[in-house]
C-alpha positions as CSV (number, residue, x, y, z in Angstrom):
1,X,121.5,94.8,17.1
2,X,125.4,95.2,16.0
3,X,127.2,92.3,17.5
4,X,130.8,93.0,18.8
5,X,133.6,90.7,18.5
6,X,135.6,90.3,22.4
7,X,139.1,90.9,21.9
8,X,141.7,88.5,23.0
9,X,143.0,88.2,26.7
10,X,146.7,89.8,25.5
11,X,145.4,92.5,23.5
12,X,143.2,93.7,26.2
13,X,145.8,93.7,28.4
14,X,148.0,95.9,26.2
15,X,145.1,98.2,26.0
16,X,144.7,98.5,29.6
17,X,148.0,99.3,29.8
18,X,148.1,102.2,26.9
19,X,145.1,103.7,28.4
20,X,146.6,103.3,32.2
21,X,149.6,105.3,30.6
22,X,147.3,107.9,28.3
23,X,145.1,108.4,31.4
24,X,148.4,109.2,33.6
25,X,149.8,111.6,30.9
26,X,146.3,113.4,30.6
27,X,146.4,113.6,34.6
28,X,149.8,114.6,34.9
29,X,148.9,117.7,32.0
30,X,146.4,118.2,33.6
31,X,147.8,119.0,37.0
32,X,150.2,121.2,35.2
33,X,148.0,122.8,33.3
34,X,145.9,123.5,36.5
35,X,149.2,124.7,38.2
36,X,149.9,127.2,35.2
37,X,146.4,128.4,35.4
38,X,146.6,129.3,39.4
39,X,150.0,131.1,38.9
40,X,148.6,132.7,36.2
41,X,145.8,133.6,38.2
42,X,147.5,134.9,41.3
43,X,149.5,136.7,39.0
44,X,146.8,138.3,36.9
45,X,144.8,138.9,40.2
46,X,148.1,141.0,42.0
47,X,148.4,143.0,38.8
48,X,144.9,143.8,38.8
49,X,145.6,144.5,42.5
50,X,148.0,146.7,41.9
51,X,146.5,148.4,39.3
52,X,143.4,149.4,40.9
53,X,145.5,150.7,43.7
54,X,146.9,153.3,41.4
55,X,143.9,154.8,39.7
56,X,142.3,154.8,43.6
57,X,145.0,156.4,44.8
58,X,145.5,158.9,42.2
59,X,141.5,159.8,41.7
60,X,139.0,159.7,44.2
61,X,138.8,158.2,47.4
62,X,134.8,157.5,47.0
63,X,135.3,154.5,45.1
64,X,137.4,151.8,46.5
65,X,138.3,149.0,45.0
66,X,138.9,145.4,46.7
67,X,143.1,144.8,46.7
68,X,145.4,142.3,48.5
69,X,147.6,143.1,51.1
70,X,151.4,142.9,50.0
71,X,152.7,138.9,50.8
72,X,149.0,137.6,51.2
73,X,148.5,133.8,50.0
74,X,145.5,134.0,47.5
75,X,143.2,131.7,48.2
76,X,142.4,128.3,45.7
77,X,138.6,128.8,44.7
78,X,135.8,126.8,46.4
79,X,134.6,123.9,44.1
80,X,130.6,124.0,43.8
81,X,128.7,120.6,43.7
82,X,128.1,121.1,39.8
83,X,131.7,121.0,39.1
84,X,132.1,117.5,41.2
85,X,129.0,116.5,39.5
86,X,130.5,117.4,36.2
87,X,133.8,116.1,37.3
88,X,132.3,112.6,38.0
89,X,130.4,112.2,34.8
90,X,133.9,112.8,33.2
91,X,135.4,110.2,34.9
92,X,132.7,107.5,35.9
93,X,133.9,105.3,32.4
94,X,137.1,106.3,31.7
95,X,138.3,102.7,32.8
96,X,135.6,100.5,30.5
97,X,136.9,97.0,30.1
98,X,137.2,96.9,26.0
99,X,134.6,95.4,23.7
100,X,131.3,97.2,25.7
101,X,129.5,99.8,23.7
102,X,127.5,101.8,26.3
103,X,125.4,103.6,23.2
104,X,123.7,100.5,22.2
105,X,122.9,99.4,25.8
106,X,121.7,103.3,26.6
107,X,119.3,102.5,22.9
108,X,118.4,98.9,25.0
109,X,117.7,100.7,28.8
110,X,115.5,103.2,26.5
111,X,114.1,101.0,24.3
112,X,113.0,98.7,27.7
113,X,111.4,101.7,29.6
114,X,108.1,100.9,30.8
115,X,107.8,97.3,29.6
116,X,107.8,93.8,31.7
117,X,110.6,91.7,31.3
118,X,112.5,88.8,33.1
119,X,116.2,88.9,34.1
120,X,116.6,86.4,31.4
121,X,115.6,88.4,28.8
122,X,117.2,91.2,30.4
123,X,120.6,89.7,30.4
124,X,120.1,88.4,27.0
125,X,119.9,91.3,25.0
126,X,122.7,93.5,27.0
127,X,125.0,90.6,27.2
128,X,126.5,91.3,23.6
129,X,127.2,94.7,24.5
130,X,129.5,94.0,27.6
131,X,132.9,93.0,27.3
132,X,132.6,89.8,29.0
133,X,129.5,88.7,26.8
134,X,127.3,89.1,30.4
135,X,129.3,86.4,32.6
136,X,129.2,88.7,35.3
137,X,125.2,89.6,35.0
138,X,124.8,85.3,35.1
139,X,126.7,84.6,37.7
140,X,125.1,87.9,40.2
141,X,121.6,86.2,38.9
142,X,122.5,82.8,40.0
143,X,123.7,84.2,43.4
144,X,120.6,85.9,43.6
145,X,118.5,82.8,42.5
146,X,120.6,80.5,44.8
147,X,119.9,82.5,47.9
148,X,116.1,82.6,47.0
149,X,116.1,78.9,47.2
150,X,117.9,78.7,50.2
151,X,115.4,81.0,52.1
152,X,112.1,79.8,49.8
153,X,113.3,76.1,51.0
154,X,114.4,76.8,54.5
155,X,111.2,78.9,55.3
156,X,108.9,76.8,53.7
157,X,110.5,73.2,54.8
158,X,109.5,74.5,58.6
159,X,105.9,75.8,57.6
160,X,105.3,71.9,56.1
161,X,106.7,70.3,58.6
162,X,104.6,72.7,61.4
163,X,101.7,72.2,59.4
164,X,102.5,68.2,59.2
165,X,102.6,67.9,63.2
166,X,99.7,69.8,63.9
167,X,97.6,67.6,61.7
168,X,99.1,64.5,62.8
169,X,98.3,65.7,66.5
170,X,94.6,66.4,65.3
171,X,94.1,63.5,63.8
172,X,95.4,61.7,66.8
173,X,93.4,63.3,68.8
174,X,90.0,62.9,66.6
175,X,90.9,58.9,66.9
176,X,90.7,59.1,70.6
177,X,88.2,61.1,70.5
178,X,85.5,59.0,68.3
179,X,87.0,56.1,70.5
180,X,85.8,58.0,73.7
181,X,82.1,58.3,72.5
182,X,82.2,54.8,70.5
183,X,82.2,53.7,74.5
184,X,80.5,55.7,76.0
185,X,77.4,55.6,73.1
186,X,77.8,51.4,73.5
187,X,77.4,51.8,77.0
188,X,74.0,54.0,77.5
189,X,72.9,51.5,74.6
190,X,73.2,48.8,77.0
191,X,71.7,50.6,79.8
192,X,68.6,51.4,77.7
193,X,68.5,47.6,76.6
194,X,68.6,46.2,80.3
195,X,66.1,48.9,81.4
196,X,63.7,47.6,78.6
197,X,64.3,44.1,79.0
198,X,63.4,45.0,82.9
199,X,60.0,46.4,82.2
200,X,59.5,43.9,78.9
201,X,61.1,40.8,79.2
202,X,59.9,39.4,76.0
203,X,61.0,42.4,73.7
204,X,61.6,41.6,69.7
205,X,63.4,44.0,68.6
206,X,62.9,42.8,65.2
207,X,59.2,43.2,65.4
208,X,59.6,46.4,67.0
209,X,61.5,48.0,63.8
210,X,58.9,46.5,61.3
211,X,55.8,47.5,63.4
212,X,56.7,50.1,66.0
213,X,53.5,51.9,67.3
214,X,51.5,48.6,66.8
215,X,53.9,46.2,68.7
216,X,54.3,48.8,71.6
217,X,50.2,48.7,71.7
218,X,50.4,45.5,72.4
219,X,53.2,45.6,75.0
220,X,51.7,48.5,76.8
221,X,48.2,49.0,76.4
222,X,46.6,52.8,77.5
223,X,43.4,52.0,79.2
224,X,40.5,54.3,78.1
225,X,39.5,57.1,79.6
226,X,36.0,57.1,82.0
227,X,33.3,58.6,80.8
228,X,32.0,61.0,83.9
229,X,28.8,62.1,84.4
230,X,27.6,66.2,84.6
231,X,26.0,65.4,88.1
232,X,29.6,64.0,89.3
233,X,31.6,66.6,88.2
234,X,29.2,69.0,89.6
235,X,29.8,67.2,92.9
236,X,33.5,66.9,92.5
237,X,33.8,71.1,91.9
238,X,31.3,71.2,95.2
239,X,33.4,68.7,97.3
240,X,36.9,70.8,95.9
241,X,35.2,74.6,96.9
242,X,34.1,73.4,100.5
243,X,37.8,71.4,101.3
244,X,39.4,75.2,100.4
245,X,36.3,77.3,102.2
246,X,37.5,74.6,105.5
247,X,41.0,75.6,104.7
248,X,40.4,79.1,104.4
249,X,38.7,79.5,107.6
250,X,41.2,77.8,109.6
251,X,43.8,79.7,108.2
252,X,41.4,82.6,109.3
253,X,41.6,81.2,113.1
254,X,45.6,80.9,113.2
255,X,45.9,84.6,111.6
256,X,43.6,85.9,114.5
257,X,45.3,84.1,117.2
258,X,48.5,85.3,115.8
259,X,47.2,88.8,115.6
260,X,46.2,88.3,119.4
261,X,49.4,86.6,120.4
262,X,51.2,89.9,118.7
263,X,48.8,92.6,120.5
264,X,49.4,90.8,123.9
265,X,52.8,91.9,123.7
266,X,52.7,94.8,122.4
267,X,50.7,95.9,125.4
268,X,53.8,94.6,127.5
269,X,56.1,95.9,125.5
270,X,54.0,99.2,126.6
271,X,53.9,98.3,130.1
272,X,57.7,97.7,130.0
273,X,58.4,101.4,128.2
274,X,56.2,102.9,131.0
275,X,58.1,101.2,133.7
276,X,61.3,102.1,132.8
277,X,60.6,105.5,132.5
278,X,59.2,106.0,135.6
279,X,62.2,104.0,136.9
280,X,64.3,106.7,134.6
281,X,62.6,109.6,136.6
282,X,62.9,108.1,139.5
283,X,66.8,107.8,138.7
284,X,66.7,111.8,138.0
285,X,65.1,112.8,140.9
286,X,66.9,111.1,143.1
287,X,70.2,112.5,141.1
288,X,68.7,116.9,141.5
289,X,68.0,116.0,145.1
290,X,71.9,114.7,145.5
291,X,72.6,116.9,143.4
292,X,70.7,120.1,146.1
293,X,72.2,118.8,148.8
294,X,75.4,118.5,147.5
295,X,75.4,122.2,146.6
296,X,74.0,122.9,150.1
297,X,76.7,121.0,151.7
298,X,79.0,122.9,149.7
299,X,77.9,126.3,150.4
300,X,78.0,125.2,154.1
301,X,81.6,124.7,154.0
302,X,82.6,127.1,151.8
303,X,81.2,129.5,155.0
304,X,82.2,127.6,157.4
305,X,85.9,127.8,155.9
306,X,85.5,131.4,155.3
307,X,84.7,132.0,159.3
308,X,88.2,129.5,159.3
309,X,89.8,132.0,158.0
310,X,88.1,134.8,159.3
311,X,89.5,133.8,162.7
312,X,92.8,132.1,161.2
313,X,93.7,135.8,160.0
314,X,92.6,136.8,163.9
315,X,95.0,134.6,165.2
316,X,97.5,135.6,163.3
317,X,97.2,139.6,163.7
318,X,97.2,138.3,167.8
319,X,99.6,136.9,167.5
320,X,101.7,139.1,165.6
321,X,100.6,141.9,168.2
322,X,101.7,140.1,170.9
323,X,104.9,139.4,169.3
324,X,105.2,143.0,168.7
325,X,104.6,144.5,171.6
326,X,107.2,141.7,173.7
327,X,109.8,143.8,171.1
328,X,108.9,147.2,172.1
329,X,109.2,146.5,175.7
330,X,112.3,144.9,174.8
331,X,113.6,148.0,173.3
332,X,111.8,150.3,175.6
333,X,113.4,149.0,178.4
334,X,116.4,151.6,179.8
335,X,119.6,150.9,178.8
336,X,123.0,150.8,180.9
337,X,124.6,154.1,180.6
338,X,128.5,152.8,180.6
339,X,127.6,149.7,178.7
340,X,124.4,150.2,176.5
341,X,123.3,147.0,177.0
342,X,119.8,146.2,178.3
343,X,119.1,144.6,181.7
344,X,117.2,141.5,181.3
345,X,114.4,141.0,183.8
346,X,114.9,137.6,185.6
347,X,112.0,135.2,184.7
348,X,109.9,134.5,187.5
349,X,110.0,130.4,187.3
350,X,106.8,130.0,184.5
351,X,105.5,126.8,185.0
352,X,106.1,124.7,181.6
353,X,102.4,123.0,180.2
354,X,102.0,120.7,177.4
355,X,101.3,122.2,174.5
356,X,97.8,121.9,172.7
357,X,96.9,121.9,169.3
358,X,95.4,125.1,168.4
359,X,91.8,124.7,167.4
360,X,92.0,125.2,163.3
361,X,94.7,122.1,163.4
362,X,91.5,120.2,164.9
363,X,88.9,121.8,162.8
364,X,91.2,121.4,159.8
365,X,91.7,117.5,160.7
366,X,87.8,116.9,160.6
367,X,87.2,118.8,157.3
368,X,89.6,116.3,155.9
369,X,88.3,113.0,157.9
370,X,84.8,114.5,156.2
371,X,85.5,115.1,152.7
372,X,87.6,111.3,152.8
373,X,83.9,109.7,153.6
374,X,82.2,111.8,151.1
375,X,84.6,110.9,148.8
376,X,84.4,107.3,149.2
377,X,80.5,107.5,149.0
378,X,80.7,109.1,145.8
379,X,83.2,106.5,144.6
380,X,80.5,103.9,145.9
381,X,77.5,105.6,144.1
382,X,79.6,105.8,140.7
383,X,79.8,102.0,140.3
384,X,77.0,100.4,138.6
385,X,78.3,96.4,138.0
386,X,78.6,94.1,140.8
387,X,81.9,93.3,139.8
388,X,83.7,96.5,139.3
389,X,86.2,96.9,141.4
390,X,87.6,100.3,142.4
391,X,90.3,100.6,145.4
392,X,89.3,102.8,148.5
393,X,91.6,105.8,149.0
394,X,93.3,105.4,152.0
395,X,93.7,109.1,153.8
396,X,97.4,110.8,153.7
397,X,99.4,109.0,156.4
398,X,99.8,111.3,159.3
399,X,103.1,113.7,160.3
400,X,104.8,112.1,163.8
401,X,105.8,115.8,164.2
402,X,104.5,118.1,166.7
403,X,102.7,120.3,164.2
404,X,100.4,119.1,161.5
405,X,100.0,121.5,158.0
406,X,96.6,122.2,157.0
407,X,95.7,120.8,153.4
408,X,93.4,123.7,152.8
409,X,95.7,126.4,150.9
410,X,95.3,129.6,153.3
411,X,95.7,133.0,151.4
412,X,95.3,135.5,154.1
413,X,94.3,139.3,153.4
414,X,96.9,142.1,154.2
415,X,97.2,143.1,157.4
416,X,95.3,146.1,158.9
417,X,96.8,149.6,158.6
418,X,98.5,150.6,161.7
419,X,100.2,146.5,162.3
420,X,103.9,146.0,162.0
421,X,105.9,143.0,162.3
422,X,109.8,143.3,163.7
423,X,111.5,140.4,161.9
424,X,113.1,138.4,164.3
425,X,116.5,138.5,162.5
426,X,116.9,141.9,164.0
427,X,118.8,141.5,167.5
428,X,119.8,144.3,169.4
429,X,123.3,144.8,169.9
430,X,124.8,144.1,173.2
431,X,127.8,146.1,172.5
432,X,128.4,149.8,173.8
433,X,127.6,152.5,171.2
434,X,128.2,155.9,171.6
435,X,124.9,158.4,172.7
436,X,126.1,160.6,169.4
437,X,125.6,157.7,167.3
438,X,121.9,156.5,167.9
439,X,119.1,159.0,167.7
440,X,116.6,159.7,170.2
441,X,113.6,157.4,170.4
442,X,110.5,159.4,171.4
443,X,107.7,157.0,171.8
444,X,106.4,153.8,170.4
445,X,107.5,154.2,166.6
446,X,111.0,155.8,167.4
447,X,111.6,152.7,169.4
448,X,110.7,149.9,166.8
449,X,111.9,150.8,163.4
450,X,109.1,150.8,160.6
451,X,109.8,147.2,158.3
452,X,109.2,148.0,154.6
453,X,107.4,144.2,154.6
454,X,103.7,144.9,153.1
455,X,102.2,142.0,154.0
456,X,102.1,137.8,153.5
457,X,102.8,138.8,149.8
């Protein structure tokens, strides 16, 4: 390994200097060079331009060549990646501090390719190739080692002193522990010692640990067993099987009287069913037969409100006859020839009578004092508890007027061919009229004009 000599502090900066001033020369020649070899360019490229214009233009027009526009800026050429690359490698130690040889530290890096070694070792062999004899390598190692202790000490300091309080707790806790059962064992030893003492007051427990089954012999001697007889045991087995034969037959009894107790009422249970079906068709007799004459009773009025109506409709035409023909004699009656009004015949004194209700107000007052009662038996019938309670409808409360409306809706039928009604709107006019203006009334139907009414409808 060739061992360099470090130059002094003054020299080296004299040499930094030269080279500072070199590198700025061989930059600023550089640029001009670069400048002379674009104007060159740009010019070589417009001649070319402007040569290939000619031919092209004095030839053929098939093949056209690529020219700039008169005045165009030509464009600087892109730099690739390699260049840069290339570029870099140039310049990455064209500043080296002086007294480093990078050949023998690239022979070193080479030389150390592939084997282990430490960062002493390391910075040992490469130091005598730097310019600063490896102060800087050092002092980045000890930076590197000092912050490796720092971290190695402050992560490890906590892990000991964790580890230190758990097993302090732990042993702590073991102490009270053994002191716990230390107790507890002294205190079931004492119970066990009062309990023999209470059965054997006299017990040595000295004795007892040198002769243990003998000693206890003698405390508590096992009587021997009795010697019994074949006869006896005979006996004993015959005395056993007739206790359970006794038990088993009055087991036998209770199961029977049981069985009889359970038929007894499952016969009344029977009885029961039977009863309160026959009470159940009883119930649903008794409900078709309402239920006939309830139908009955409702056909009856259903006819009995038809022949209401029959003779309501009666009434009606009757009266709308009467009505009728009062008109036509009205307006058959001979008229005043100056005037044209009609003489009115002077009432003969008609005695005035009360008036009576006419006979469907009545009828139609019991059909509703009726179906109140029926509907207030039903209401009866329907409860089943004793205390339900369900108010009685009281009946509508009746009209102080003269005339009473039926509750029954009445729809009569239209009125017979041949039946017209005058509307009692039209009055006949008292003034005089001229002969010209009324036509001649022949009869009956020329007197009363026909009404286009058709009916209740």
């Amino acid at each position: 390994m060739s061992m360099r000599r470090v130059p002094s502090k003054t020299g080296s900066k004299d040499q930094v200097g030269k080279r500072a001033s070199v590198s700025k020369s061989q930059a600023s020649a550089k640029s001009s060079a670069s400048s002379k070899a674009q104007i060159s360019a740009r010019s070589s490229a417009s001649s070319k331009a402007q040569v290939s214009v000619e031919p092209s233009t004095s030839t053929t027009k098939k093949q056209k060549e690529f020219s700039l526009p008169a005045l165009s800026i030509i464009h600087k050429p892109k730099v690739t990646e390699s260049e840069l690359e290339r570029l870099k490698k140039r310049t990455i130690r064209r500043h080296a501090p002086p007294g480093e040889d990078l050949k023998h530290i690239k022979i070193i890096l080479k030389s150390l390719k592939g084997q282990p070694t430490t960062v002493q070792e390391f910075i040992s062999l490469i130091a005598p190739s730097t310019g600063d004899n490896g102060a800087i390598l050092r002092t980045v190692m000890n930076d590197d080692l000092n912050s490796f202790r720092k971290l190695a000490r402050k992560v490890y300091e906590t892990i000991t002193q964790d580890n230190s309080d758990v097993l302090l707790n732990q042993q702590l806790q073991l102490a009270e522990y053994y002191k716990e059962k230390k107790s507890l064992l002294h205190y079931r030893m004492m119970k066990n010692i009062e309990e023999i003492f209470m059965m054997a007051p006299n017990f040595d427990f000295e004795r007892y640990a040198l002769e243990k089954e003998k000693y206890l012999l003698e405390l508590f001697p096992i009587p021997e067993e009795l010697n019994i007889e074949p006869e006896e045991m005979e006996m004993m087995k015959r005395q056993a099987a007739f206790h359970r034969l006794q038990w088993l037959r009055s087991e036998g009894e209770r199961l029977n009287e049981e069985n009889n107790s359970l038929k007894k009422r499952l016969a009344q249970l029977k009885h029961l069913h039977k009863e309160e079906q026959l009470k159940m068709m009883q119930v649903e007799k008794a409900a078709e037969a309402k239920k006939e004459a309830l139908e009955a009773t409702q056909a009856e009025k259903a006819e009995k409100l038809e022949m209401l109506n029959q003779s309501l409709e009666k009434s009606i035409i009757s009266q709308e006859a009467s009505m009728r023909e009062t008109k036509d004699a009205i307006l058959l009656e001979p008229v005043h020839p100056k005037t044209g009004a009609v003489k009115k015949k002077k009432s003969t004194g008609a005695v005035r009578k009360k008036k009576r209700p006419a006979w469907n107000e009545q009828a139609a007052k019991e059909i509703d004092a009726q179906a109140i009662e029926e509907s207030r038996a039903a209401e009866t019938a329907k409860i089943t508890s004793p205390f339900h309670f369900s108010p009685i409808k009281t009946p509508p409360p009746k009209s102080s007027g003269p005339k009473e409306r039926s509750p029954f809706h009445y729809s009569p039928t239209e009125s017979p061919a041949g039946a017209y009604y005058v509307s009692p709107q039209r009055q006949v006019a008292s003034a005089p009229q001229p002969q010209s203006s009324e036509p001649q009334r022949r009869g009956r139907r020329a007197a009363a004009p026909r009404d286009s009414w058709g009916g209740f409808y």
